[in-house]
C-alpha positions as CSV (number, residue, x, y, z in Angstrom):
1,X,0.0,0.0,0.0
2,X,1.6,3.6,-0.6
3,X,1.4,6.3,1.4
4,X,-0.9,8.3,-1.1
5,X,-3.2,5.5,-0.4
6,X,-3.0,5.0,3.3
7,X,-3.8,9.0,3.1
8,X,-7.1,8.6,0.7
9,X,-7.6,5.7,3.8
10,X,-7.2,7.8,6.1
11,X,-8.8,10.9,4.9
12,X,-12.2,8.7,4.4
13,X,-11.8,7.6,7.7
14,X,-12.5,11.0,8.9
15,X,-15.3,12.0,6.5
16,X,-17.1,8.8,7.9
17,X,-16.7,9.6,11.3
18,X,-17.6,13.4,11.1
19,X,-20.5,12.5,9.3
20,X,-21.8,10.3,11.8
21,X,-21.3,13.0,14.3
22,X,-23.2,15.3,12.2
23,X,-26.0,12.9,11.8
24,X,-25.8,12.1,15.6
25,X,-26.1,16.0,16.4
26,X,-29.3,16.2,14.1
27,X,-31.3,13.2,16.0
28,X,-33.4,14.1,18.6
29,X,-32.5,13.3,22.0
30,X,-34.1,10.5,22.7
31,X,-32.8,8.6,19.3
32,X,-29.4,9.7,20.5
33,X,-29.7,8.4,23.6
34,X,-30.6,5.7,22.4
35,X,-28.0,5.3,19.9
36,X,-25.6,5.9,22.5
37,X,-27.0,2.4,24.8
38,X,-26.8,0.7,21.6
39,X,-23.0,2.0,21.0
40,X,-22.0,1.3,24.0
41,X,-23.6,-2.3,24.7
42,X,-22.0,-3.1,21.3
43,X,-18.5,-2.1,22.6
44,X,-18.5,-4.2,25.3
45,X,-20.0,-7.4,23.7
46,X,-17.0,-6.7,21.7
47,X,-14.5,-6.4,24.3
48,X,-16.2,-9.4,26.1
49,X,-16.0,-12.0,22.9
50,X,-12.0,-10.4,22.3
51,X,-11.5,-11.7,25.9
52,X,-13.2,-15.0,25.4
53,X,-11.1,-15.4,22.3
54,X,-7.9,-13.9,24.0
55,X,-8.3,-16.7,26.9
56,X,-10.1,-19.4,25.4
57,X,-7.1,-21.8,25.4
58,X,-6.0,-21.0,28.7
59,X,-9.3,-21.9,30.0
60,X,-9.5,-25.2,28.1
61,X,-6.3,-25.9,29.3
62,X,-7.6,-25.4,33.3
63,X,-10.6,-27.1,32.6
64,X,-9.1,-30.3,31.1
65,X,-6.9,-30.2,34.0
66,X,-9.1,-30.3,36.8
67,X,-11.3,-33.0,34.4
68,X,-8.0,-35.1,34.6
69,X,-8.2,-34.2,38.5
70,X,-11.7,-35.8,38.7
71,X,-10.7,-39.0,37.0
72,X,-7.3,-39.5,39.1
73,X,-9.4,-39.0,42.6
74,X,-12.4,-41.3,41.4
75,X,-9.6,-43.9,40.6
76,X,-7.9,-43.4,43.7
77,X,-11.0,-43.9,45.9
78,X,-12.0,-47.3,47.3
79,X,-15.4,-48.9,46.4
80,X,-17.6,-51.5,44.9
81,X,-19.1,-51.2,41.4
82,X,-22.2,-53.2,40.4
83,X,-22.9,-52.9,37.1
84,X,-22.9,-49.2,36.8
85,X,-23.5,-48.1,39.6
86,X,-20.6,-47.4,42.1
87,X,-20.7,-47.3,45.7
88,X,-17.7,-45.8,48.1
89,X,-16.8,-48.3,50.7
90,X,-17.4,-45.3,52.9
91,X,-21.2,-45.8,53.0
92,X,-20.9,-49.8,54.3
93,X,-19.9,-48.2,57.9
94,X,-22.0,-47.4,60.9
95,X,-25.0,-45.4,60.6
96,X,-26.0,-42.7,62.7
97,X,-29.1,-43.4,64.5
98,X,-31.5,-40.6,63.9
């Protein structure tokens, strides 16, 4: 891209945005407010979906982890499975008598 491009970029860049001020400042009050909730909820559903996608494989990684977690204490515990159901040799102790 030259420069005499990035300019003509640049330069339309501007006419967009001082249109749409212009056209802001002739909308009632109400439509501008208005426009201005819709601006600003769009903003941060866009900030909020760049930090989902920023962290996305961090969090997979934390979340397969403690899945792998799950798996290693359910193998570690003691107990008796019957088909498939499974029940912790914990619950073949005394009961408390109510």
């Amino acid at each position: 891209m030259t420069t005499m491009e990035l300019k003509a970029w640049i330069a339309v860049a501007i006419a967009v945005a001082c249109l749409f001020m212009l056209l802001r400042l002739v909308i009632g009050a109400q439509r501008r407010a208005r426009l201005d909730r819709w601006l600003r909820s769009a903003w941060a559903n866009t900030q909020r979906r760049a930090r989902m996608l920023w962290h996305w494989r961090s969090s997979r990684k934390v979340a397969a982890q403690a899945t792998q977690d799950a798996i290693e204490r359910a193998r570690r515990t003691r107990g008796i499975q019957e088909g498939n159901v499974y029940t912790p040799e914990a619950f073949k102790g005394p009961r408390k008598p109510h």
